[in-house]
C-alpha positions as CSV (number, residue, x, y, z in Angstrom):
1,X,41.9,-91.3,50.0
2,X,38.9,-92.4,49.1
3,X,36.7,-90.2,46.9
4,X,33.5,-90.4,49.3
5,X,36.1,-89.4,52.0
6,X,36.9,-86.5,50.0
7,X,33.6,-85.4,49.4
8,X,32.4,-85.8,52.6
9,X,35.2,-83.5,53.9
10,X,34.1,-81.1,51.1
11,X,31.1,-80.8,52.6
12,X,32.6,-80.4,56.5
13,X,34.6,-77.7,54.8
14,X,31.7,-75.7,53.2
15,X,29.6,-75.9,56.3
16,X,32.4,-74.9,58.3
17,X,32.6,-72.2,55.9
18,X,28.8,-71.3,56.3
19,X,29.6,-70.8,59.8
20,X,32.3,-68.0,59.7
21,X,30.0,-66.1,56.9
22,X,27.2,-66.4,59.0
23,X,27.9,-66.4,62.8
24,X,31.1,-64.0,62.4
25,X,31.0,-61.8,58.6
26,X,27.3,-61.6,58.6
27,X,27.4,-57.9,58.4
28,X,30.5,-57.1,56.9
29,X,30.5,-55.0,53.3
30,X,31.4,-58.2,51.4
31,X,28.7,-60.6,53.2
32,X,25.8,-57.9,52.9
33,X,26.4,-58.1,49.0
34,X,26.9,-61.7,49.0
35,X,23.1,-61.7,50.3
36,X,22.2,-58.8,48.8
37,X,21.2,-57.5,52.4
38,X,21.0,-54.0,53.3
39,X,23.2,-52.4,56.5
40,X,20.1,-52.2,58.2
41,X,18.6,-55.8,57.6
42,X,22.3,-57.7,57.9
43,X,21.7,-56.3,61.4
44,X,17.9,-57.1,62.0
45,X,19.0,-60.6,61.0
46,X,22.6,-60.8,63.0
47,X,20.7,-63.1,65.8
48,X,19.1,-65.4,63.2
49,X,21.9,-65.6,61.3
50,X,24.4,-66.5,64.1
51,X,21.9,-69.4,65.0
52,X,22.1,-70.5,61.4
53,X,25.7,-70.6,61.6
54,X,26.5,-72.5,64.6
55,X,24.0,-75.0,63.4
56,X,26.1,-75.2,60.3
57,X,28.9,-75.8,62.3
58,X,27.3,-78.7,64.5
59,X,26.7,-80.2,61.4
60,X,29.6,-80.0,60.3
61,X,31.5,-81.5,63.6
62,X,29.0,-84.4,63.8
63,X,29.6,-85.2,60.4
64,X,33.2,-84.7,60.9
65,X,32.9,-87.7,64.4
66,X,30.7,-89.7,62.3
67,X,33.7,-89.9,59.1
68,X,36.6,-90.2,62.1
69,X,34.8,-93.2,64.3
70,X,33.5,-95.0,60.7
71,X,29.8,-94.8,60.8
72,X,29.0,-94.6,57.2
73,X,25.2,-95.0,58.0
74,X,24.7,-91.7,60.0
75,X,27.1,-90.3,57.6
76,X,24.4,-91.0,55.2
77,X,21.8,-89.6,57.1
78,X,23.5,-86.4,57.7
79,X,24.3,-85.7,54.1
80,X,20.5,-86.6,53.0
81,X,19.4,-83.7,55.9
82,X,22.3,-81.6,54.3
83,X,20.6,-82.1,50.5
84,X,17.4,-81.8,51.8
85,X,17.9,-78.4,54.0
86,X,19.8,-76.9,50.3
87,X,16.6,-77.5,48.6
88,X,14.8,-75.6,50.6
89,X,17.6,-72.9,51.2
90,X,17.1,-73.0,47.5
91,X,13.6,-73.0,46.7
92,X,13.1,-70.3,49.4
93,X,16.3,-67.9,49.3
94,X,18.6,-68.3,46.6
95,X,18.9,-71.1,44.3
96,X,22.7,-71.9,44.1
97,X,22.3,-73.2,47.4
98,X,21.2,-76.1,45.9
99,X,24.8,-76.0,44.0
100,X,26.8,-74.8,47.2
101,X,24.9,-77.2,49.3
102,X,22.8,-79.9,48.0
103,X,25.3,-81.1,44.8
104,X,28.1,-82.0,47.3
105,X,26.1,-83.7,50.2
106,X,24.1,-85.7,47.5
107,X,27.6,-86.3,45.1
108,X,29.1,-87.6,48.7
109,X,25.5,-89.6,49.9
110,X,26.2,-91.4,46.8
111,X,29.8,-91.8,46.8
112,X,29.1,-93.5,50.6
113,X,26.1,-95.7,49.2
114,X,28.0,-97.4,46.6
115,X,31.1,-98.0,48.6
116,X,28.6,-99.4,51.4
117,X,26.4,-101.5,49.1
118,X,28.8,-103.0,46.3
């Protein structure tokens, strides 16, 4: 398997991941820690959270179509938005997003761009 292949699916896996910690273990012990979030605010934030989360997973699925039906192109674009959205996660919240999130989109972006423009 291709190494852009793998990091792309590296990528569908993490934001799959993002989902489950967000739309399902947002307030659970472990999760509150994670985000360093209080009983009280994992609970004021459950609703934004969840929306987080599915968008996550969208993400994820599209990027997931676009890999299975071979359009490299919006597979580009998707990972850029990916990179782009962990910088800000990063700048703003906490800044190993930009490790969880931006490192693989961008390693895989690249990955994709050189295979596509030899």
């Amino acid at each position: 398997m291709h190494p852009s292949i793998v990091f792309t699916l590296i990528v569908v896996i993490l934001h799959i991941g993002f989902f489950f910690i967000e739309a399902i273990f947002w307030t659970t012990p472990k999760v509150r820690r994670l985000f360093r979030n209080t009983k009280e605010e994992a609970e004021t934030t459950r609703v934004i959270a969840l929306n987080q989360g599915f968008y996550n997973l969208g993400l994820a699925l599209v990027l997931l179509w676009f890999l299975y039906t071979g359009n490299t192109h919006a597979m580009m674009v998707v990972l850029l938005f990916l990179a782009g959205m962990g910088l800000v996660g990063g700048v703003t919240a906490f800044w190993t997003i930009i490790l969880i999130q931006t490192l693989p989109a961008l390693v895989a972006f690249t990955l994709l761009w050189l295979t596509s423009h030899p």
